[in-house]
C-alpha positions in Angstrom: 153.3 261.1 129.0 150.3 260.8 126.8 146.8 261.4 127.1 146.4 259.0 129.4 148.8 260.6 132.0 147.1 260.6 135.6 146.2 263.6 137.4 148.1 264.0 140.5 146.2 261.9 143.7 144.0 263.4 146.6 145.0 263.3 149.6 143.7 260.1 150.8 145.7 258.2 147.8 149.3 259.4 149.3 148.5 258.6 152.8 150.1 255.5 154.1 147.7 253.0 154.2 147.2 250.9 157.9 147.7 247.4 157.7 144.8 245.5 156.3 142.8 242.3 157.7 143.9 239.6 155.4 140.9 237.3 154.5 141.0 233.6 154.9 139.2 232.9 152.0 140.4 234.4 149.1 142.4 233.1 146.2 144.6 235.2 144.2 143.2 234.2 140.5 146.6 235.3 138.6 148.8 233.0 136.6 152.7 233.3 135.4 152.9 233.1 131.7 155.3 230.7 129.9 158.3 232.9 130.0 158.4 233.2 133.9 159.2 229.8 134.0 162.6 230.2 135.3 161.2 231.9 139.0 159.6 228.2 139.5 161.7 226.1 141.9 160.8 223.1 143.8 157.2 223.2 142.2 156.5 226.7 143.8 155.3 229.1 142.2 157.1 232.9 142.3 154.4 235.1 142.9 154.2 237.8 145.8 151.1 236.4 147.0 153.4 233.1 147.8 152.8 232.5 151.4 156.3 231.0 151.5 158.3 232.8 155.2 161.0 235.6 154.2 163.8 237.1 156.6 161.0 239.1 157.3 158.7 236.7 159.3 155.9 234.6 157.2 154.0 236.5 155.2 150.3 236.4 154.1 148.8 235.8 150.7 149.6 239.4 149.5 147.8 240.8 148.1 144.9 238.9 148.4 142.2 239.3 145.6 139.0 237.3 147.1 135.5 239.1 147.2 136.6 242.3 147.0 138.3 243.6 150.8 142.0 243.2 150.4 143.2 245.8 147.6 146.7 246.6 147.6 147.8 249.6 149.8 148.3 253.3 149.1 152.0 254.5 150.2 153.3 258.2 149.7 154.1 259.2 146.6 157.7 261.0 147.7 159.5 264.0 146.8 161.3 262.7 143.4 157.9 261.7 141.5 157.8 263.5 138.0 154.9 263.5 135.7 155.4 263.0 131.9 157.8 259.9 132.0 158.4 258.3 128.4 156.3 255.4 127.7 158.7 252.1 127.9 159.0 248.8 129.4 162.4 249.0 129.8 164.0 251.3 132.0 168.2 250.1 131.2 170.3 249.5 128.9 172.7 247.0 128.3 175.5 249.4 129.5 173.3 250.5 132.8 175.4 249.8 135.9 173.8 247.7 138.7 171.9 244.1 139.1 169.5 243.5 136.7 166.2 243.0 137.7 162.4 242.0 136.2 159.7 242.6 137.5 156.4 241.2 136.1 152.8 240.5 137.2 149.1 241.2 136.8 146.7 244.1 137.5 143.3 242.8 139.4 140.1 244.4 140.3 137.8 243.4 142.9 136.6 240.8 141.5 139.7 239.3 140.7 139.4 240.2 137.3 142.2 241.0 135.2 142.4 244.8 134.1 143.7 245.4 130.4 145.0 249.0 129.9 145.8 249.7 133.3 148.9 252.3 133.4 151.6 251.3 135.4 153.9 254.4 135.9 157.2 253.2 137.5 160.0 255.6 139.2 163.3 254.7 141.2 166.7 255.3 142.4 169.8 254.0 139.8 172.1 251.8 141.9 173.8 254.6 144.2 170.8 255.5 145.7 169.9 259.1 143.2 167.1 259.9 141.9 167.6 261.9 138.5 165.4 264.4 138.6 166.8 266.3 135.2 165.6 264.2 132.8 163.8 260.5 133.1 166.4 257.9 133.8 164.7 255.0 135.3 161.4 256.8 134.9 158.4 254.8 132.0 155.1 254.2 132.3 153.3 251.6 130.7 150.1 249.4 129.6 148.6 246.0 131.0 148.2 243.5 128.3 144.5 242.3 127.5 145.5 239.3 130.3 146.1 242.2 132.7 149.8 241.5 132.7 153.1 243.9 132.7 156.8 243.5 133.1 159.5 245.5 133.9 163.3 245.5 133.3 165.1 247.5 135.5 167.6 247.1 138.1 168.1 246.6 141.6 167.9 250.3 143.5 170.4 251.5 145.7 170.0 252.4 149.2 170.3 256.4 150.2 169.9 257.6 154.0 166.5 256.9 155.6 165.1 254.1 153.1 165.1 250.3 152.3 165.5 249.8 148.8 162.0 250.4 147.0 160.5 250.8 143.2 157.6 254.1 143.6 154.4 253.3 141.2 151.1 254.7 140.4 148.5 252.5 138.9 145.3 253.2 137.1 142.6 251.2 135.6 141.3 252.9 132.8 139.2 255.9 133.7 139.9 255.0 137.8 141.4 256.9 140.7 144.8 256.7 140.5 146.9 254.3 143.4 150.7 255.7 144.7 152.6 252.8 146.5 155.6 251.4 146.9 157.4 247.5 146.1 159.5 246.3 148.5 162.6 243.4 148.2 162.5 240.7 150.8 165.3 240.0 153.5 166.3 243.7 153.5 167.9 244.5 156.6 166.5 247.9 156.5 163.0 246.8 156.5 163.3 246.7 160.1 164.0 250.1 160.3 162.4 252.1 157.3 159.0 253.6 158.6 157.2 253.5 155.4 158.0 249.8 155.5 154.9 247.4 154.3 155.2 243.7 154.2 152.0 243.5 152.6 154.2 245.2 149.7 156.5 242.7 149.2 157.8 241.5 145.6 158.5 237.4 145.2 162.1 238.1 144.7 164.4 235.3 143.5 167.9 235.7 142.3 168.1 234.1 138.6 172.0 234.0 136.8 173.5 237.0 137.5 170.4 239.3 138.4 166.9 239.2 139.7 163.4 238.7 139.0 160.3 239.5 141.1 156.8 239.2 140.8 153.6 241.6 142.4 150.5 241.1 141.4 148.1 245.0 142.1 144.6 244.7 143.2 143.0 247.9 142.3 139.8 249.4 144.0 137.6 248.7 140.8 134.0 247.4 141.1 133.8 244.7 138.7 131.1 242.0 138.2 132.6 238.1 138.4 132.3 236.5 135.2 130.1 233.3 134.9 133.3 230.7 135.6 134.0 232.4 138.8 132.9 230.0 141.9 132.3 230.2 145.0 135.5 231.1 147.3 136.0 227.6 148.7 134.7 225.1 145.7 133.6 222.3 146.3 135.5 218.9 145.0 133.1 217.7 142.2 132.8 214.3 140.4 134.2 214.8 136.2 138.0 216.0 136.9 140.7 215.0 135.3 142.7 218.4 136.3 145.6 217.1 139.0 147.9 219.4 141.4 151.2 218.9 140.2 150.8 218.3 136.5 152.3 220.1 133.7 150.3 221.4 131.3 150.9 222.8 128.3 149.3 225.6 126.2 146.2 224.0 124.1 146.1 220.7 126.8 142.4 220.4 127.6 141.2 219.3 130.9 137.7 218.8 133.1 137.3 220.3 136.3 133.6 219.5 138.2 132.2 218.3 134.8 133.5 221.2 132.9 135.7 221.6 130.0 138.9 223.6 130.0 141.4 224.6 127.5 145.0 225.2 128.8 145.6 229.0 127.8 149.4 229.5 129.1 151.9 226.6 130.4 152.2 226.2 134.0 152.8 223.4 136.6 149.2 223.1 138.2 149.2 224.2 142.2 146.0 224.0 144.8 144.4 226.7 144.6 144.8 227.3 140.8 141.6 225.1 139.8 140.3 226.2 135.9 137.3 228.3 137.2 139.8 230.2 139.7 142.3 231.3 136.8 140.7 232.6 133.9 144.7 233.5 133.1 145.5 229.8 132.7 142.4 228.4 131.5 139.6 229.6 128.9 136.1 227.6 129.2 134.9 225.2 126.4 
């Protein structure tokens, strides 16, 4: 890895984090940009914060990026991590045996506040279950976009003794502490039985043709301060909207919301909860 490589964590970053109080107010201010149009079914959105009930029992808004108390958790890092992994968004080719699988989403800070150049440094088992610790086969690191947002091709991991299927990662805002955790796949009968097993780690997984894609949006423990178009955590309804729940809008639509402009940055159908001053992803000011 380059320069930016992280430095292995301290102790308190491999330690399994305890379940964390999930706040009642908070929004997650991420958006899916125009591409991830095919997770949306229904009019839901596909995002791992979706509150929608897996075979796992109903889940909360994970994770939850309101004011600042609900980052996403720490996990062990595992016996198979290896520094130096090639820089690469893609961790397959189109000869790679298994189910294909995307994964995509947004890096936060604590202000809900998207993080450009976070690295995202992404290790897992091949679809038997091995981990290739000879050279870097599904092993690559990568960047955030300026929006904050990454994707990942990749496929499904196989099961070996002891372990629900799981993708390792260790993120890092630019010049931050680095976070180790682990993504998890929904309706996995092993979640019931894998120790390390965090629902609050969930991926949105839904299957899409003949593979998968998931989404999981990080919250990392970066101070940040909210930027002028950030409102309070429950907004109040305001006269001078013309934004609606429901519509489609399209990249360069224009919209009011409480007397304010917006301009439509990325299409998206609109869903409560994703007013303009919320997702500075989906809509620019002005």
């Amino acid at each position: 890895m380059d320069n930016a490589t992280p430095q292995e964590p301290n102790a308190s970053d491999e330690a399994s984090g305890g379940r964390r109080r999930i706040s009642r107010k908070g929004l997650l201010k991420a958006a899916l940009v125009a591409s991830a149009a095919p997770l949306l079914a229904g009019g839901g959105v596909a995002l791992a914060r979706d509150a929608a009930a897996t075979g796992d029992g109903p889940l909360a808004l994970t994770p939850e990026c309101d004011d600042g108390d609900d980052l996403t958790p720490p996990q062990m890092e595992g016996p198979y991590f290896k520094p130096n992994s090639p820089r690469r968004t893609s961790l397959v080719t189109p000869s790679t045996p298994g189910v294909p699988l995307t994964v995509s989403g947004y890096v936060f800070g604590r202000a809900c506040r998207p993080i450009s150049g976070a690295l995202l440094d992404f290790w897992q088992a091949d679809t038997n279950g091995a981990y290739d610790m000879a050279r870097f086969n599904f092993r690559g690191h990568q960047f955030t976009g300026p929006d904050g947002s990454f994707s990942l091709t990749t496929i499904v991991p196989g099961l070996y003794p002891g372990r629900t299927r799981h993708i390792h990662v260790k993120a890092q805002a630019p010049g931050g502490r680095i976070l180790t955790t682990q993504l998890y796949f929904p309706n996995e009968p092993r979640n019931n039985t894998d120790a390390l097993f965090d629902p609050e780690l969930l991926m949105n997984v839904r299957n899409v043709g003949n593979g998968r894609q998931g989404t999981f949006d990080f919250v990392l423990d970066v101070a940040q301060t909210p930027g002028p178009t950030d409102p309070p955590t429950d907004p109040p309804t305001e006269p001078g909207t013309s934004w609606a729940a429901g519509t489609s809008y399209r990249a360069g639509d224009r919209v009011t919301y409480g007397g304010v402009a917006y301009r439509c940055l990325q299409a998206h159908q609109a869903v409560s909860g994703w007013e303009p001053p919320n997702v500075p992803a989906l809509w620019e000011r002005g």
